[in-house]
Gaussian input, Z-matrix of N, CA and C with variables (Angstrom, degrees):
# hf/3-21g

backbone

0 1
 N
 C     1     B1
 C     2     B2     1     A1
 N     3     B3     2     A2     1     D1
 C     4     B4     3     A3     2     D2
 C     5     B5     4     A4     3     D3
 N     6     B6     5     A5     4     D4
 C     7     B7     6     A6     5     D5
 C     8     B8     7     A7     6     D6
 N     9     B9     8     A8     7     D7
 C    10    B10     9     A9     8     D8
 C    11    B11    10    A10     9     D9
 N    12    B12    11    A11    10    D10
 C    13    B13    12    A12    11    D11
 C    14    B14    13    A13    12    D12
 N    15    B15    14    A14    13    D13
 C    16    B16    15    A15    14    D14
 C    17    B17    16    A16    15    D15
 N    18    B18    17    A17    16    D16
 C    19    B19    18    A18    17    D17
 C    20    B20    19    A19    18    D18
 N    21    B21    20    A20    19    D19
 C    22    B22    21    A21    20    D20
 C    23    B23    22    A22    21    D21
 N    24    B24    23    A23    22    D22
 C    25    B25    24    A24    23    D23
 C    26    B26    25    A25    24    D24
 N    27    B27    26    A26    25    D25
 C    28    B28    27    A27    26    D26
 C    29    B29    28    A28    27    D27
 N    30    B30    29    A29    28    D28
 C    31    B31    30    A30    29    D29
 C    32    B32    31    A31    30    D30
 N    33    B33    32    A32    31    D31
 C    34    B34    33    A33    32    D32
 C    35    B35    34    A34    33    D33
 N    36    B36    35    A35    34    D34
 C    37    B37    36    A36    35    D35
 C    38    B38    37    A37    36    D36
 N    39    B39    38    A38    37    D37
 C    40    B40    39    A39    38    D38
 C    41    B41    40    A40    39    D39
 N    42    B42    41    A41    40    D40
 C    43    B43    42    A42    41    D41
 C    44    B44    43    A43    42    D42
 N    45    B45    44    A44    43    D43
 C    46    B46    45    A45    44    D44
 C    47    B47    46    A46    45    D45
 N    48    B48    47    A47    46    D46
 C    49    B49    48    A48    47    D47
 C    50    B50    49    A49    48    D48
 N    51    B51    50    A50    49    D49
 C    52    B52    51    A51    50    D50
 C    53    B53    52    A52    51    D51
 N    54    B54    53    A53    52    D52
 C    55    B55    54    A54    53    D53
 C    56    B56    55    A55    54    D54
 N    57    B57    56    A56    55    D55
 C    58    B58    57    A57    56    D56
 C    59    B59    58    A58    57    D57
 N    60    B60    59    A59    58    D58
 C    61    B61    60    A60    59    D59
 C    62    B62    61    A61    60    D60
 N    63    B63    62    A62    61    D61
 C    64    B64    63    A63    62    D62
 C    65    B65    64    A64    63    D63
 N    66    B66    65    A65    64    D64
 C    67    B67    66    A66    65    D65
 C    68    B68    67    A67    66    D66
 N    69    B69    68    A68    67    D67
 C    70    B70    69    A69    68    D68
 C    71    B71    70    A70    69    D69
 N    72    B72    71    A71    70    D70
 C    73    B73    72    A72    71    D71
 C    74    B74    73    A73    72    D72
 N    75    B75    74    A74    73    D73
 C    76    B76    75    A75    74    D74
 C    77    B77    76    A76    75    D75
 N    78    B78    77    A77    76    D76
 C    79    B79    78    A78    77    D77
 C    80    B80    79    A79    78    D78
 N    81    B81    80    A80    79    D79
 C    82    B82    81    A81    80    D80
 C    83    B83    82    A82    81    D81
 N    84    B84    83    A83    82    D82
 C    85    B85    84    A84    83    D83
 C    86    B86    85    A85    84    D84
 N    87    B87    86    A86    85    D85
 C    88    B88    87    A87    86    D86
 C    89    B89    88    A88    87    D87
 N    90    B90    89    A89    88    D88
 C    91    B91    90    A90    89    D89
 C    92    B92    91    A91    90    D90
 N    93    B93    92    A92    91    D91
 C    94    B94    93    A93    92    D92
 C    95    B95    94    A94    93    D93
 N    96    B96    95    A95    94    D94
 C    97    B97    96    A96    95    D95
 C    98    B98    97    A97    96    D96
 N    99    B99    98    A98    97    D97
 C   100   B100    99    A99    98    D98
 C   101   B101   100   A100    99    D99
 N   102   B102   101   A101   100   D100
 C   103   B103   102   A102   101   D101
 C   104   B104   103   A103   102   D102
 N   105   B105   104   A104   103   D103
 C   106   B106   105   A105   104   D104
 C   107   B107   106   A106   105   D105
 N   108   B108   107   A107   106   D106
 C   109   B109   108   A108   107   D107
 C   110   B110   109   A109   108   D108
 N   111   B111   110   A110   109   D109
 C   112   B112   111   A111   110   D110
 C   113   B113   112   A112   111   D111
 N   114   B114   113   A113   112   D112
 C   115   B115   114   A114   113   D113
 C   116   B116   115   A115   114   D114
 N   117   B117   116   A116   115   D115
 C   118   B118   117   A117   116   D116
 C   119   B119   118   A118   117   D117
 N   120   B120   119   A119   118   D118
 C   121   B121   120   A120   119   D119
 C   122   B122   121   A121   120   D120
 N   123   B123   122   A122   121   D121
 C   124   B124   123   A123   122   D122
 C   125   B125   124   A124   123   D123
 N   126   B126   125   A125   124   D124
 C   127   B127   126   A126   125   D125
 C   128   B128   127   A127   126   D126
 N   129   B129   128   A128   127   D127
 C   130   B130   129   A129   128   D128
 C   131   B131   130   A130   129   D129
 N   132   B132   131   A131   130   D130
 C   133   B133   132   A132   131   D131
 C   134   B134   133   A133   132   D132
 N   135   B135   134   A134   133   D133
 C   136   B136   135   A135   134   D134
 C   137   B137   136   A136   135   D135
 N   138   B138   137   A137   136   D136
 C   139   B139   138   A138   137   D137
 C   140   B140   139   A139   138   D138
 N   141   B141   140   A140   139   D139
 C   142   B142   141   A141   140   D140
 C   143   B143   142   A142   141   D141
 N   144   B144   143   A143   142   D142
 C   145   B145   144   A144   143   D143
 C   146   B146   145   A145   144   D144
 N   147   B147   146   A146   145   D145
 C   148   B148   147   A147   146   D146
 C   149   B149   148   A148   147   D147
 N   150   B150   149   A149   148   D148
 C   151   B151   150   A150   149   D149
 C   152   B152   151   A151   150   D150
 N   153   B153   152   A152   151   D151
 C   154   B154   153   A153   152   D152
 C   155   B155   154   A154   153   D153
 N   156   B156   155   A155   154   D154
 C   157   B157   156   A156   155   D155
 C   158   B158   157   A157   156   D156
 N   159   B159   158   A158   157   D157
 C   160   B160   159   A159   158   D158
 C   161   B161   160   A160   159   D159
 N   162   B162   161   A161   160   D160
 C   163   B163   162   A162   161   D161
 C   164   B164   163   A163   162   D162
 N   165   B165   164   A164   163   D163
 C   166   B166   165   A165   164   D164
 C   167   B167   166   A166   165   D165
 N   168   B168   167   A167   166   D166
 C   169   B169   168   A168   167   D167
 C   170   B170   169   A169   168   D168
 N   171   B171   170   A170   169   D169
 C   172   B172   171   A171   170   D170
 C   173   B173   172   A172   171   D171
 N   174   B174   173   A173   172   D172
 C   175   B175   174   A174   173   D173
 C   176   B176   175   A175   174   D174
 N   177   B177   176   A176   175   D175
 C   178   B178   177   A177   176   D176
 C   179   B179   178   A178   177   D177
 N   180   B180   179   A179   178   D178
 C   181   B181   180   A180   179   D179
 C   182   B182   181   A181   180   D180
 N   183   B183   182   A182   181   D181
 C   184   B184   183   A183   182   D182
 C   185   B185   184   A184   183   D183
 N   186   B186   185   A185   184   D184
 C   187   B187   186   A186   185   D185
 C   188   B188   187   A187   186   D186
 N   189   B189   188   A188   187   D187
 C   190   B190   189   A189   188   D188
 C   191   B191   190   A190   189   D189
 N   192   B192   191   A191   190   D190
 C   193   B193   192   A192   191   D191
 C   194   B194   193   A193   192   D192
 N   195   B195   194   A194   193   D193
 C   196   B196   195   A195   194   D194
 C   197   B197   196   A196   195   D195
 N   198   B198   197   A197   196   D196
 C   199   B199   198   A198   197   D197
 C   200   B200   199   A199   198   D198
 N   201   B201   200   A200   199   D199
 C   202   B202   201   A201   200   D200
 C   203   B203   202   A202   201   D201
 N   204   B204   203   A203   202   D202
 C   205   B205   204   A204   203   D203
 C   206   B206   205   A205   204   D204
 N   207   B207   206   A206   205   D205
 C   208   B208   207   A207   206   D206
 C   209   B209   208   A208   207   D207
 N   210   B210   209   A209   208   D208
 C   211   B211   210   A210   209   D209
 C   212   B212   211   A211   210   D210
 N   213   B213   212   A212   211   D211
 C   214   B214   213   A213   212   D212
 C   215   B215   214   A214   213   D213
 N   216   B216   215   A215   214   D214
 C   217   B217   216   A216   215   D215
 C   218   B218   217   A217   216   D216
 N   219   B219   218   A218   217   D217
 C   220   B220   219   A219   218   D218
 C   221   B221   220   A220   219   D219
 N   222   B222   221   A221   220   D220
 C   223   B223   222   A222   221   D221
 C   224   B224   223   A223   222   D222
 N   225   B225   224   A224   223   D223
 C   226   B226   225   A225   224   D224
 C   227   B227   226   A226   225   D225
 N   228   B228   227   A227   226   D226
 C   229   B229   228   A228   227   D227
 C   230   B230   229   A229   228   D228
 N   231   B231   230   A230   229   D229
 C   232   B232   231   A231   230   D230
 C   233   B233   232   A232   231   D231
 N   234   B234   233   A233   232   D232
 C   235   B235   234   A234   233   D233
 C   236   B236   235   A235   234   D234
 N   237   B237   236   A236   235   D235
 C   238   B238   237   A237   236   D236
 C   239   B239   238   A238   237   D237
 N   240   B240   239   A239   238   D238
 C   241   B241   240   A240   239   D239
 C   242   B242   241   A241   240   D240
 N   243   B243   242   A242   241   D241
 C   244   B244   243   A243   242   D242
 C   245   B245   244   A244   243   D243
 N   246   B246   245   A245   244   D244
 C   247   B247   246   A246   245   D245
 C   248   B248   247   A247   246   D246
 N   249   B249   248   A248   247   D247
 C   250   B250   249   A249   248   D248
 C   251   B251   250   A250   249   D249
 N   252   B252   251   A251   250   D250
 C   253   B253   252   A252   251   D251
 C   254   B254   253   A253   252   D252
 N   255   B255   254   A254   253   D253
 C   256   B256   255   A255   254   D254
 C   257   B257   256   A256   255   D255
 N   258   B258   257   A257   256   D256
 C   259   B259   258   A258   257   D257
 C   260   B260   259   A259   258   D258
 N   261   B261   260   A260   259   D259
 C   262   B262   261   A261   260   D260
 C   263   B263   262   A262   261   D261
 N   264   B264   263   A263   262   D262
 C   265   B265   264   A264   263   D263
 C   266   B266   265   A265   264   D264
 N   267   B267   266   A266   265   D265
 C   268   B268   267   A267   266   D266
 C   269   B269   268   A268   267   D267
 N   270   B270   269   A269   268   D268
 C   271   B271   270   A270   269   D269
 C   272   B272   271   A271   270   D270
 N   273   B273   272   A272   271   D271
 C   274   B274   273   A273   272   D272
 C   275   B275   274   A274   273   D273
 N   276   B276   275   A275   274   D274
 C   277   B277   276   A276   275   D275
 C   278   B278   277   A277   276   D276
 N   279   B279   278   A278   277   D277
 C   280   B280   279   A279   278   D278
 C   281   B281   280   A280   279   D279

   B1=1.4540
   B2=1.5313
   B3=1.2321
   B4=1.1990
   B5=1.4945
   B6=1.7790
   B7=0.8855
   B8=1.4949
   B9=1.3197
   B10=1.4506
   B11=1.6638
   B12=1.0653
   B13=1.6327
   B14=1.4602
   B15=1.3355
   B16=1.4525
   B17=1.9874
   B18=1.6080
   B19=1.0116
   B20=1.7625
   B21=1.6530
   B22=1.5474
   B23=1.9010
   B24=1.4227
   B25=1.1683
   B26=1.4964
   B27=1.6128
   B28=1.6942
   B29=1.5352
   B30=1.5729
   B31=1.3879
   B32=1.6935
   B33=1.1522
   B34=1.9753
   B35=1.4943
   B36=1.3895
   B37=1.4015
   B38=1.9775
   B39=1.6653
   B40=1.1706
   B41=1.6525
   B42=1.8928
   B43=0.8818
   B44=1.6051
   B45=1.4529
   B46=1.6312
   B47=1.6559
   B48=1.4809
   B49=1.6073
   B50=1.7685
   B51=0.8785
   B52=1.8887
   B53=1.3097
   B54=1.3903
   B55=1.7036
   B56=1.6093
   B57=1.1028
   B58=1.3328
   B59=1.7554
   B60=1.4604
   B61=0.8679
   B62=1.9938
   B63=0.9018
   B64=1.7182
   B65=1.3841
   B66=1.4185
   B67=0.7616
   B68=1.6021
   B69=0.7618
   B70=2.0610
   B71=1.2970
   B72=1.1380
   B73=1.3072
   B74=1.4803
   B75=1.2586
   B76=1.4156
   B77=1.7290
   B78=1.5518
   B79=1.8483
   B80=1.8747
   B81=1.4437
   B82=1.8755
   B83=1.7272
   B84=1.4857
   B85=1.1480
   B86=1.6112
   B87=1.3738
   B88=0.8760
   B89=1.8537
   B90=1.1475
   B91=1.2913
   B92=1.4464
   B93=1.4527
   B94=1.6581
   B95=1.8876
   B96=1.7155
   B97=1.2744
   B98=1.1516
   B99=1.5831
   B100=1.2793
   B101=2.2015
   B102=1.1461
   B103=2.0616
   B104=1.6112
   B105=1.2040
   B106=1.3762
   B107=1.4540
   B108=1.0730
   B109=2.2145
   B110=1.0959
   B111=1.5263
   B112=1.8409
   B113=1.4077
   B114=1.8035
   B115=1.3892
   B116=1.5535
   B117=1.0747
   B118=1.7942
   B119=1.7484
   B120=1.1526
   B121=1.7391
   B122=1.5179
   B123=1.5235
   B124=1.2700
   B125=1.5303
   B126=1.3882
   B127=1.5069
   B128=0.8572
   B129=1.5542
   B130=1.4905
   B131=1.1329
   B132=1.6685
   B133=1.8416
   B134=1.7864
   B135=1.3817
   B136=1.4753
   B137=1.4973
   B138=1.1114
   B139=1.7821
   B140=1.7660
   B141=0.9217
   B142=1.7369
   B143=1.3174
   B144=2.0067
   B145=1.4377
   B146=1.6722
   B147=1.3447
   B148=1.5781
   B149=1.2349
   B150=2.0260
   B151=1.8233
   B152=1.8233
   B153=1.5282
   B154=1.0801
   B155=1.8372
   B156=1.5792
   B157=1.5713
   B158=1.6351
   B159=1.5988
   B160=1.7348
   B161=1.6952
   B162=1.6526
   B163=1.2433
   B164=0.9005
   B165=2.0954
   B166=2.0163
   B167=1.1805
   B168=1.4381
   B169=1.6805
   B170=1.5753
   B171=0.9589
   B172=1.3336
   B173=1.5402
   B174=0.7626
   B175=1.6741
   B176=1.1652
   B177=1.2489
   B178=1.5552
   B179=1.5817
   B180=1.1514
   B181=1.7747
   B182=2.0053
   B183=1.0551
   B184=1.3851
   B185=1.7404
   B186=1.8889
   B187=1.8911
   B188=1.7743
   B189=1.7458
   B190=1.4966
   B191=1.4910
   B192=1.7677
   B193=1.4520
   B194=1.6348
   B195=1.0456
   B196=2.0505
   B197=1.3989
   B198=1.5740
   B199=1.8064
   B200=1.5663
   B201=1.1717
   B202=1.6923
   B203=1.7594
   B204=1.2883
   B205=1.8426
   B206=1.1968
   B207=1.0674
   B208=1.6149
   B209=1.1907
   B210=1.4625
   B211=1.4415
   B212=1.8287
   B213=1.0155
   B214=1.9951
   B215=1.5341
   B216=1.0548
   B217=1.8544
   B218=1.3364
   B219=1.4950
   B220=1.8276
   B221=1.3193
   B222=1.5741
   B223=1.2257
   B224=1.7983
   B225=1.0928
   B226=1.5469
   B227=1.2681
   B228=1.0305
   B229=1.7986
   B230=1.5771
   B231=1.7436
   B232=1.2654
   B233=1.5076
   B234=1.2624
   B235=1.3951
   B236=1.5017
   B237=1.0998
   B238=1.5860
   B239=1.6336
   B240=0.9753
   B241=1.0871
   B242=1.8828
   B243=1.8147
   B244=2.0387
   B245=1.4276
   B246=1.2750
   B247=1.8129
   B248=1.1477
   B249=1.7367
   B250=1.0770
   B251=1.7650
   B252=1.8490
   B253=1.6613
   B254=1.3725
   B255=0.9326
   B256=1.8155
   B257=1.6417
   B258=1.1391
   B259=1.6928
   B260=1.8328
   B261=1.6600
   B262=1.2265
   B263=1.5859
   B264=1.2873
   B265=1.5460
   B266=1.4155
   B267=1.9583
   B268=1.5670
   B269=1.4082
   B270=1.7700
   B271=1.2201
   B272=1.9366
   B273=1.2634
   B274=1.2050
   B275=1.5688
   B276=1.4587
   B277=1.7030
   B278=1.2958
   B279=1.8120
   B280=1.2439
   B281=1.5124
   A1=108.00
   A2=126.56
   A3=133.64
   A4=134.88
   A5=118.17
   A6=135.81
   A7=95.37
   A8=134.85
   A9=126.37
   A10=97.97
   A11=110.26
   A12=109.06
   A13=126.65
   A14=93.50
   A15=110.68
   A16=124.16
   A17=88.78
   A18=106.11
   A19=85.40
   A20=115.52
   A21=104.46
   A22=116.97
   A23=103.09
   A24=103.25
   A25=130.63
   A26=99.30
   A27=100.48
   A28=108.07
   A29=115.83
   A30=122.29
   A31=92.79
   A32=115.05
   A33=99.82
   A34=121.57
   A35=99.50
   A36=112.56
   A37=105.24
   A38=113.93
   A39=138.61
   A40=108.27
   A41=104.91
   A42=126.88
   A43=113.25
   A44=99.74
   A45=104.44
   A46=116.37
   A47=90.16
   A48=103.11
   A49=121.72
   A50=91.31
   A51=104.40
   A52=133.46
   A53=97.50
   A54=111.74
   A55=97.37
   A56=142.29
   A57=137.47
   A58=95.30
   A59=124.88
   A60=152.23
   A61=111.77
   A62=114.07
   A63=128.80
   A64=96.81
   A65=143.72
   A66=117.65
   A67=148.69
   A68=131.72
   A69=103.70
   A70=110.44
   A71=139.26
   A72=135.09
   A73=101.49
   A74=104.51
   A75=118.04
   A76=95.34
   A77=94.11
   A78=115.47
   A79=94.97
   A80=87.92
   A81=111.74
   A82=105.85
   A83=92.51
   A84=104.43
   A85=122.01
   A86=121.76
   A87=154.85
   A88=94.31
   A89=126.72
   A90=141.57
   A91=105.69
   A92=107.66
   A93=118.03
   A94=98.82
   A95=109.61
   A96=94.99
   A97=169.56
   A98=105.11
   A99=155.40
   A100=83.99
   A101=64.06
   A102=97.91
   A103=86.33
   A104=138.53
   A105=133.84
   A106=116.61
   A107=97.92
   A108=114.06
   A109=90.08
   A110=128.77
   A111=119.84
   A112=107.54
   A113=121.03
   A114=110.83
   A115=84.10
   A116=149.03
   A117=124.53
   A118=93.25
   A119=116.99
   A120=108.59
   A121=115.82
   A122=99.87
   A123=110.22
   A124=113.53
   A125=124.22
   A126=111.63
   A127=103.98
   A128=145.19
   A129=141.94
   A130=115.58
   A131=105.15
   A132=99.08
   A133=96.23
   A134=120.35
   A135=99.72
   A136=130.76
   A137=93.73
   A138=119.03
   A139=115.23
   A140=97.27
   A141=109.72
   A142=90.63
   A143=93.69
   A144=114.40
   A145=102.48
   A146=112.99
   A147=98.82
   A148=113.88
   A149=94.18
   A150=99.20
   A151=114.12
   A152=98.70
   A153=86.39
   A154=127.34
   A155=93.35
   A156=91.37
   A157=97.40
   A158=100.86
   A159=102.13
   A160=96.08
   A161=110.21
   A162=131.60
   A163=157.93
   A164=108.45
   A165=88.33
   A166=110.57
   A167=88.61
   A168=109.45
   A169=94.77
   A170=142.20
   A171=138.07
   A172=126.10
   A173=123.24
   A174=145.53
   A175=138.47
   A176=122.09
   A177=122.73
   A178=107.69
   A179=117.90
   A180=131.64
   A181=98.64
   A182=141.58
   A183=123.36
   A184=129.61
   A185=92.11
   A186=77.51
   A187=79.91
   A188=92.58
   A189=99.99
   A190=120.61
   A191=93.79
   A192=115.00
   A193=118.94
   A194=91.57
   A195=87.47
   A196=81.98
   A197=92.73
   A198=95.65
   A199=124.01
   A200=114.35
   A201=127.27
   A202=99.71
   A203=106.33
   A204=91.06
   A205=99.48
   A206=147.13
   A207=145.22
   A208=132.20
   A209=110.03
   A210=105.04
   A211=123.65
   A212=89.38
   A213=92.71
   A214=109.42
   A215=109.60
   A216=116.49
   A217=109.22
   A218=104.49
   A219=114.02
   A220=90.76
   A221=129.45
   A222=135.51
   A223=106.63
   A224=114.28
   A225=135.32
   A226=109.77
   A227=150.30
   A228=173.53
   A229=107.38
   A230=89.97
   A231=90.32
   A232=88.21
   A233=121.44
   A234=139.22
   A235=111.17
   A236=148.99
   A237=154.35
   A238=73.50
   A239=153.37
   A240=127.83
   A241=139.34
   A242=66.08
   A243=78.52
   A244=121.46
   A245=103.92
   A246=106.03
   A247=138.98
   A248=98.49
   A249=116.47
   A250=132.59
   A251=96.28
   A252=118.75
   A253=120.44
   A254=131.02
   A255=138.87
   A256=86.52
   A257=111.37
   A258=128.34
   A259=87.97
   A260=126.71
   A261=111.56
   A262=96.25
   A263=118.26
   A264=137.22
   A265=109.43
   A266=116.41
   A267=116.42
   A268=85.92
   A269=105.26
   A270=129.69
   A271=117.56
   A272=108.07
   A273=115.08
   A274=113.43
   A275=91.21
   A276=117.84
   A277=100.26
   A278=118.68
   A279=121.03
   A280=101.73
   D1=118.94
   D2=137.09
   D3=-26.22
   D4=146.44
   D5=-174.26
   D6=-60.58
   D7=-50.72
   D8=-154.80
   D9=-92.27
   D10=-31.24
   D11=169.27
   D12=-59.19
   D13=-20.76
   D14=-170.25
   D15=-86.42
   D16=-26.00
   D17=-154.46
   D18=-106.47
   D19=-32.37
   D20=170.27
   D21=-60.68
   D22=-49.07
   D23=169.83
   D24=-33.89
   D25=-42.50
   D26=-165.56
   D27=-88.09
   D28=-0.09
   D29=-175.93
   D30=-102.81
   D31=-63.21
   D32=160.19
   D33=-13.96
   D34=-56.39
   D35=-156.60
   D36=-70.41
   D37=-50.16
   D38=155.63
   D39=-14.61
   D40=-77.71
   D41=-166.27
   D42=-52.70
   D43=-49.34
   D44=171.15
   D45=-39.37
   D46=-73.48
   D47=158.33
   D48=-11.07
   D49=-78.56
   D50=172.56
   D51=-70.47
   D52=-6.92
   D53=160.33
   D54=-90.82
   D55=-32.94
   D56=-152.03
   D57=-93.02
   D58=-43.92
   D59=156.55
   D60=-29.84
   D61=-62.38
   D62=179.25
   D63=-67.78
   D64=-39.61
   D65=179.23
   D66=-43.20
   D67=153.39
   D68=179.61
   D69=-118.06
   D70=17.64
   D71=141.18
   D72=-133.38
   D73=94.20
   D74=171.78
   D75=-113.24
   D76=125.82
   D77=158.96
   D78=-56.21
   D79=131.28
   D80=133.82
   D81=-26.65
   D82=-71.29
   D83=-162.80
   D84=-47.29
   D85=-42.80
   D86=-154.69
   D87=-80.44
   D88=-65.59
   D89=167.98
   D90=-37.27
   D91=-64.78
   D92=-170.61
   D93=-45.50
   D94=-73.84
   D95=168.08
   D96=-16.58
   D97=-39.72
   D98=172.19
   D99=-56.76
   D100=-83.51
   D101=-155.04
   D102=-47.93
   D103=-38.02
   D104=179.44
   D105=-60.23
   D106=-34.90
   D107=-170.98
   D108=-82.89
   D109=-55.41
   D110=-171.68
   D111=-112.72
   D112=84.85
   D113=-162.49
   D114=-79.91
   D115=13.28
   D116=-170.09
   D117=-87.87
   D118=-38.47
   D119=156.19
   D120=-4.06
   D121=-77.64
   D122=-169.90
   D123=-75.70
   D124=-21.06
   D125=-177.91
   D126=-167.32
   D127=121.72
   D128=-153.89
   D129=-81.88
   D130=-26.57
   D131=-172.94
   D132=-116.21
   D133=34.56
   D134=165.32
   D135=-62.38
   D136=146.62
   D137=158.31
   D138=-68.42
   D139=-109.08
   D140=175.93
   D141=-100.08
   D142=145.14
   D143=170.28
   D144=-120.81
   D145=106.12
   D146=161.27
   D147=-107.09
   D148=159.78
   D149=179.74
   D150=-123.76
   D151=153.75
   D152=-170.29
   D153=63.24
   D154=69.29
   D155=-168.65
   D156=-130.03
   D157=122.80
   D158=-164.90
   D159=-95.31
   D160=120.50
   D161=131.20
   D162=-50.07
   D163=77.60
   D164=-142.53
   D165=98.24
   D166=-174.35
   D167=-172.09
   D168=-111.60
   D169=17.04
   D170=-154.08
   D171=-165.08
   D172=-18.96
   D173=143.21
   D174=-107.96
   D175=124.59
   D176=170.57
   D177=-102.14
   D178=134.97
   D179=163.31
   D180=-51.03
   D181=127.09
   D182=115.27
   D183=-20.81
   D184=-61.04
   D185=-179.26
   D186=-161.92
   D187=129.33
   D188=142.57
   D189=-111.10
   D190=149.82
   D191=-178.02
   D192=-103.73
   D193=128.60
   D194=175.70
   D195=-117.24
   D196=134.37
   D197=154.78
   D198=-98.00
   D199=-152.59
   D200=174.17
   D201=-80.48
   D202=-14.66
   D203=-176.42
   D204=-112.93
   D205=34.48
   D206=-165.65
   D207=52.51
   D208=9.30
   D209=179.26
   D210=-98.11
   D211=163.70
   D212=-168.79
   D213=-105.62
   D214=134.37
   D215=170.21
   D216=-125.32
   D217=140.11
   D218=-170.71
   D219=-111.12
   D220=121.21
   D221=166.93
   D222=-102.59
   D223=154.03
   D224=175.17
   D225=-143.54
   D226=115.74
   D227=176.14
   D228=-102.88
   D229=137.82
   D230=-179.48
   D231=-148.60
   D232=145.26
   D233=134.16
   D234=20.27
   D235=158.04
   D236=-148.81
   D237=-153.49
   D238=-0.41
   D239=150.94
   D240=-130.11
   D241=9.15
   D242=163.71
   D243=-96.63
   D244=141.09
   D245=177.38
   D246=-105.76
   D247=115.52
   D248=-158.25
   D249=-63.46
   D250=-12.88
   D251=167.92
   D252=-138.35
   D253=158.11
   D254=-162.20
   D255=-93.16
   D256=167.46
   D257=179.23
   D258=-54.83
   D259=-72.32
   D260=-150.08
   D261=-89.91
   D262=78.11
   D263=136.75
   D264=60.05
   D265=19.84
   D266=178.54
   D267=-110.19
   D268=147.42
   D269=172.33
   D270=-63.11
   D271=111.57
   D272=-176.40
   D273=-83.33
   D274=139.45
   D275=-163.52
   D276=-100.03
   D277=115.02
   D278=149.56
   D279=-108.62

């Protein structure tokens, strides 16, 4: 694959993204999927992408990332239209 092939693809891929994104009742679910099929979304130089990875007895990850250097990222996704803070700047609890 080519540089220009490469680079159309990942703007395809984007674009999908941002159609899925505009939507206004967009599933969790629906997002997670998304982000599972094109993990470079979430991190450009990953290794393994897992989903749905329970922490505990009491949390599940959305997605962990291992990259090429050994390090790990805990992602959690939410809705493009849930809010994530109240007007006076405290983190809102669903």
């Amino acid at each position: 694959m080519n540089t220009v092939t490469t680079i159309e693809s990942l703007r395809q891929i984007l674009r999908g993204y941002m159609q899925l994104l505009e939507r206004f009742h967009i599933r969790e679910s629906a997002l997670q999927n998304y982000l599972k099929a094109y993990p470079i979304l979430l991190h450009p130089s990953y290794k393994i992408v897992n989903s749905q990875v329970r922490l505990g007895a009491e949390y599940v990850a959305d997605f962990v990332i291992e990259t090429y250097d050994g390090n790990y990222t805990l992602v959690e996704i939410e809705k493009p239209t849930d809010r994530l803070y109240l007007l006076n700047g405290i983190r809102h609890r669903h």
